[in-house]
OpenMM code with the backbone's topology and positions (N, CA, C; nanometers):
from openmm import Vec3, app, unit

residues = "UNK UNK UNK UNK UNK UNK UNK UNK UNK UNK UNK UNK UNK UNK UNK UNK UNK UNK UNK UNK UNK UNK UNK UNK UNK UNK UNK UNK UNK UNK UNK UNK UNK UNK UNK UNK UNK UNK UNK UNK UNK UNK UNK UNK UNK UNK UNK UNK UNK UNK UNK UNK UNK UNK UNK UNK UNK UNK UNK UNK UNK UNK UNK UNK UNK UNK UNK UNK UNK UNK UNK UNK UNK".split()
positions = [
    Vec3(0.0840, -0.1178, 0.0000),
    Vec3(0.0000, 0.0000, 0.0000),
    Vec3(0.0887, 0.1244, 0.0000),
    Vec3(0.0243, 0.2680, -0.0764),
    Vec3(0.1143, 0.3692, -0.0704),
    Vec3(0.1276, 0.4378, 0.0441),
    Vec3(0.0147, 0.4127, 0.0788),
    Vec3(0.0410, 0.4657, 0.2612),
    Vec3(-0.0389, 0.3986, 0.3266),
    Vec3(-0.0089, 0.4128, 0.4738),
    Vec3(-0.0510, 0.3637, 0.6165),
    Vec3(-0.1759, 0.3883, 0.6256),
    Vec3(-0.2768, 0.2531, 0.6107),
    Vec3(-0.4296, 0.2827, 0.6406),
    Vec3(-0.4383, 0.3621, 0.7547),
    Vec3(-0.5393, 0.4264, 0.7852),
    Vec3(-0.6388, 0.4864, 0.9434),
    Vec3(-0.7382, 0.4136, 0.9608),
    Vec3(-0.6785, 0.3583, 1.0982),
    Vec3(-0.7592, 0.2727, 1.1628),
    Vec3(-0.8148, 0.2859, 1.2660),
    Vec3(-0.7208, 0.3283, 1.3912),
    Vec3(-0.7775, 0.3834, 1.4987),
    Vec3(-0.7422, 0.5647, 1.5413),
    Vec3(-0.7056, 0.6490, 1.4418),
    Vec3(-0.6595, 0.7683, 1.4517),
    Vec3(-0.7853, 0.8460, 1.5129),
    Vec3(-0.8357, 0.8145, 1.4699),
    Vec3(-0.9828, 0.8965, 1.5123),
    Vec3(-1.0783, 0.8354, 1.6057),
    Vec3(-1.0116, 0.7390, 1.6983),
    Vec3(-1.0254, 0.7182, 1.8565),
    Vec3(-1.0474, 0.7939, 1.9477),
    Vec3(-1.1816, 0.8536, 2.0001),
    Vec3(-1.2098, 0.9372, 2.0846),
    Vec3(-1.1837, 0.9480, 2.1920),
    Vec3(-1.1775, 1.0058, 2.3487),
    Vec3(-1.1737, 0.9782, 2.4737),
    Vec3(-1.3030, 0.8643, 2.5616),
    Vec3(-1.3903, 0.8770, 2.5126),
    Vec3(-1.5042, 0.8013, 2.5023),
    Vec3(-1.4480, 0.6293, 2.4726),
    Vec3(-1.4041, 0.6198, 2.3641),
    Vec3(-1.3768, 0.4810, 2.3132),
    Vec3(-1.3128, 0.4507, 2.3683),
    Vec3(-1.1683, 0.5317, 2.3603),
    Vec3(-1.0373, 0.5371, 2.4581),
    Vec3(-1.0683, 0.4415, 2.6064),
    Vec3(-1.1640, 0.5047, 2.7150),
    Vec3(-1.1842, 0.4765, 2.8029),
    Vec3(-1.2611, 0.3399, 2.8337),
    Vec3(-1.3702, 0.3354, 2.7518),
    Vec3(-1.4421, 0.2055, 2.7496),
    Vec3(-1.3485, 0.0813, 2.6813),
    Vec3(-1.2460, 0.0978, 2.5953),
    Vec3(-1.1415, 0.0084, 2.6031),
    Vec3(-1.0738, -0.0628, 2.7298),
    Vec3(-1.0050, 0.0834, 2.7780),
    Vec3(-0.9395, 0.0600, 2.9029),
    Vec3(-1.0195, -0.0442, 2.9931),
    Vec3(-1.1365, 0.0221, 3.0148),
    Vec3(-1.2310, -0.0431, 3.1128),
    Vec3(-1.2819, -0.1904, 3.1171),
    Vec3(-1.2825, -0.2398, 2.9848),
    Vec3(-1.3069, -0.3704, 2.9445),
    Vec3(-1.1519, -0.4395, 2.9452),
    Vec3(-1.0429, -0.3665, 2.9212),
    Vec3(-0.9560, -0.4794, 2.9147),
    Vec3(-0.8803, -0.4880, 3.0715),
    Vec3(-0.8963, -0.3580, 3.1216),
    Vec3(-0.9179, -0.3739, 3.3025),
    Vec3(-0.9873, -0.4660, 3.3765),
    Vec3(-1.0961, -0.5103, 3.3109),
    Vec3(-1.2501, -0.5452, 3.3694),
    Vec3(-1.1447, -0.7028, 3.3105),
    Vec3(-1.0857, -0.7281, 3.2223),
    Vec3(-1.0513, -0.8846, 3.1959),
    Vec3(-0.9663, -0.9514, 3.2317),
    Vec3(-0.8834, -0.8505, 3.2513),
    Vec3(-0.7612, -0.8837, 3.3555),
    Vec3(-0.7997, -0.9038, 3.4906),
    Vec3(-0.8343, -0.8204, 3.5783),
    Vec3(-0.9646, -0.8561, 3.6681),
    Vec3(-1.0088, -0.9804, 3.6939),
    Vec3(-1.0637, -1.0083, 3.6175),
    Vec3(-1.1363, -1.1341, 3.6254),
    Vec3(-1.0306, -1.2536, 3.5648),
    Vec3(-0.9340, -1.2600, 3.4895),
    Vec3(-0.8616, -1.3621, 3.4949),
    Vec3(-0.7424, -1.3948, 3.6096),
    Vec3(-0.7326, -1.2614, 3.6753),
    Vec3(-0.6883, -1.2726, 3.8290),
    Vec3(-0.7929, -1.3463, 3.9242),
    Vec3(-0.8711, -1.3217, 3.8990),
    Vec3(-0.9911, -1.3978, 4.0093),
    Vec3(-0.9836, -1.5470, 3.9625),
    Vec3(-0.9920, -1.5651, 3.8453),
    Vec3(-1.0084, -1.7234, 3.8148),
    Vec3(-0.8773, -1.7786, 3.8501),
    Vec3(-0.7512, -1.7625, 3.8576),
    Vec3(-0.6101, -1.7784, 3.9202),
    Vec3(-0.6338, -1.7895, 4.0633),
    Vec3(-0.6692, -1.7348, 4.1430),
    Vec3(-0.6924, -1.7204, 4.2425),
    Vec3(-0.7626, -1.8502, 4.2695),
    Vec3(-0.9081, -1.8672, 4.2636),
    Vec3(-0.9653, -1.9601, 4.2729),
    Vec3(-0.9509, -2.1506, 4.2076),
    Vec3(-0.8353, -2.0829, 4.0554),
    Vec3(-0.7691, -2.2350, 4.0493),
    Vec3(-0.6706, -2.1696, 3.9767),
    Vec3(-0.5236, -2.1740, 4.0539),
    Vec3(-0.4074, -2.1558, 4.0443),
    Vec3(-0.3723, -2.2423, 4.0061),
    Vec3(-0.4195, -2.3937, 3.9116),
    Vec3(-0.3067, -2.4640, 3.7803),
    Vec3(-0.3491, -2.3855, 3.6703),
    Vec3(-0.4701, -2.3238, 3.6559),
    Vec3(-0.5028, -2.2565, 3.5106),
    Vec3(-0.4064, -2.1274, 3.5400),
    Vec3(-0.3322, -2.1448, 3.4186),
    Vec3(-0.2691, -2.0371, 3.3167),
    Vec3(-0.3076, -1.9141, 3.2791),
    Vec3(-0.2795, -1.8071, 3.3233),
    Vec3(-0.3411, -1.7301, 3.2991),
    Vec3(-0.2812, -1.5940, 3.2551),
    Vec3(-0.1626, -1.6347, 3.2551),
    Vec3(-0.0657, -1.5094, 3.2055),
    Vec3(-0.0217, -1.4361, 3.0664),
    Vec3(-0.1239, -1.5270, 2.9805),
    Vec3(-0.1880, -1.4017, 2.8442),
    Vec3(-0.2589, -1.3400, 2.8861),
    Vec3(-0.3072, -1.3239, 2.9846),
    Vec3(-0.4248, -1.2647, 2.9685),
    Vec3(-0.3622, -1.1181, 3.0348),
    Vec3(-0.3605, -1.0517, 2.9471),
    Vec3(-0.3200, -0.9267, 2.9507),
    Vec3(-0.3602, -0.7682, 2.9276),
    Vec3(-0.3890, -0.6890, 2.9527),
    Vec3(-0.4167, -0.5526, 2.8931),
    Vec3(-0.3899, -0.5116, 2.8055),
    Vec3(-0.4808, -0.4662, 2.7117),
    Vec3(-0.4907, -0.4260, 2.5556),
    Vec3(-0.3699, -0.3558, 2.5412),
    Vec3(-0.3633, -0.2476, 2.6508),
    Vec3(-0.2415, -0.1138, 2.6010),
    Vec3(-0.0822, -0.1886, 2.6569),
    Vec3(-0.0671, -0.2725, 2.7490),
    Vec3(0.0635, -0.3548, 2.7595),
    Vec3(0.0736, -0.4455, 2.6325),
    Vec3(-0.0459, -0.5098, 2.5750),
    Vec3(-0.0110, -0.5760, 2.4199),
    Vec3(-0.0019, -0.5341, 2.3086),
    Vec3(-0.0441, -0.3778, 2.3132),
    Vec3(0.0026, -0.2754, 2.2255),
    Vec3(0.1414, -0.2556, 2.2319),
    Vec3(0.2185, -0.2289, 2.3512),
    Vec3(0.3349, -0.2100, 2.3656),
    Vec3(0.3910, -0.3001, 2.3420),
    Vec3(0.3195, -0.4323, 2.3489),
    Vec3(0.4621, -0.5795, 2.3564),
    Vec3(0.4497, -0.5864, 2.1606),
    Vec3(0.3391, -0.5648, 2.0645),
    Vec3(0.2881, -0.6366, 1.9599),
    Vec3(0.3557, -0.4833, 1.8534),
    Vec3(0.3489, -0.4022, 1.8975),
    Vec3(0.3688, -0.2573, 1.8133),
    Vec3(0.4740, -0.1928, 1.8461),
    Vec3(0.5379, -0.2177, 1.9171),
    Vec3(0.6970, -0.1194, 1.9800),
    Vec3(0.7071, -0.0761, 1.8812),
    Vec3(0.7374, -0.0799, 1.7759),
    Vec3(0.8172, -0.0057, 1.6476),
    Vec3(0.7123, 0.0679, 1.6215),
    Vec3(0.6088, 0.0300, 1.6118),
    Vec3(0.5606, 0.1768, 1.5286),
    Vec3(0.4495, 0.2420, 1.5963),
    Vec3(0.4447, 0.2478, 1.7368),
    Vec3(0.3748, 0.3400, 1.8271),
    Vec3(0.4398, 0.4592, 1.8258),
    Vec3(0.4168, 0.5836, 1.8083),
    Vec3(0.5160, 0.7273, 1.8275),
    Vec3(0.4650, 0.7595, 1.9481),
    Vec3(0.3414, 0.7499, 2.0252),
    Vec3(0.3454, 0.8004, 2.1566),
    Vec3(0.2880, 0.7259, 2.2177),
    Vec3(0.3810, 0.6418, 2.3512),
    Vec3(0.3652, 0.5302, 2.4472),
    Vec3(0.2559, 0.6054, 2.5582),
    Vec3(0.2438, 0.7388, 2.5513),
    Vec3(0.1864, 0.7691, 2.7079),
    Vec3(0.0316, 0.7430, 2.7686),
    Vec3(-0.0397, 0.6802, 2.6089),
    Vec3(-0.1729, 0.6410, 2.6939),
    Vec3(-0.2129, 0.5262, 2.6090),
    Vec3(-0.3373, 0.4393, 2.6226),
    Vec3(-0.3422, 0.3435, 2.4964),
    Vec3(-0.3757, 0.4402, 2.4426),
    Vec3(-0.4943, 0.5502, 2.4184),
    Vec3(-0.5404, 0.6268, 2.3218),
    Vec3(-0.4379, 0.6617, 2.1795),
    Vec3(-0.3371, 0.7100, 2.2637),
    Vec3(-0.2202, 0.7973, 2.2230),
    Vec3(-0.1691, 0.6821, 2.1645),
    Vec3(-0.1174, 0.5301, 2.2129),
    Vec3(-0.0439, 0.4555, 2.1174),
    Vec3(-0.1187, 0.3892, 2.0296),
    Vec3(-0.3185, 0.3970, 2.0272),
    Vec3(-0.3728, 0.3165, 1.9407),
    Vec3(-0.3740, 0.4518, 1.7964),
    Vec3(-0.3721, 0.5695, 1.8353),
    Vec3(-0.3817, 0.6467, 1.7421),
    Vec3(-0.2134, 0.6718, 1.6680),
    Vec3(-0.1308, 0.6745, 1.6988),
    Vec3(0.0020, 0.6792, 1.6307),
    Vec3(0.0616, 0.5709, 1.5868),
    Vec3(-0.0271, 0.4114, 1.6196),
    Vec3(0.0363, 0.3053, 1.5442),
    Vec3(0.0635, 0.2971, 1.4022),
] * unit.nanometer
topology = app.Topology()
chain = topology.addChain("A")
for resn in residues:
    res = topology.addResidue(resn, chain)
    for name in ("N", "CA", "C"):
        topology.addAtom(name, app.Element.getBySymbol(name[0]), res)
């Protein structure tokens, strides 16, 4: 492609947040299921904006919020 689709550039504070909140809300709860049976595995289970950082390092330009790294990927 000649240039870089837009995908999430136009990610609001609104979206931004209800992201956060759901991938807060899953982590959350895959801590609770650990808790309650510590042989299940549970250490994918991770936050959207830490798997932004682990999956996109190179081409995030600003790490300081997910908003900020889903819009500069």
């Amino acid at each position: 492609v000649a240039e870089k689709p837009l995908f999430y550039q136009g990610l609001n504070d609104f979206a931004a947040s209800m992201l956060d909140k759901v991938s807060t809300e899953l982590v959350d709860t895959a801590q609770a299921i650990h808790e309650k049976y510590p042989d299940m595995d549970m250490s994918d289970v991770i936050h959207l904006f830490d798997w932004y950082k682990l999956n996109y390092k190179e081409s995030i330009a600003d790490f300081s919020t997910l908003q900020s790294a889903m819009r500069t990927c």
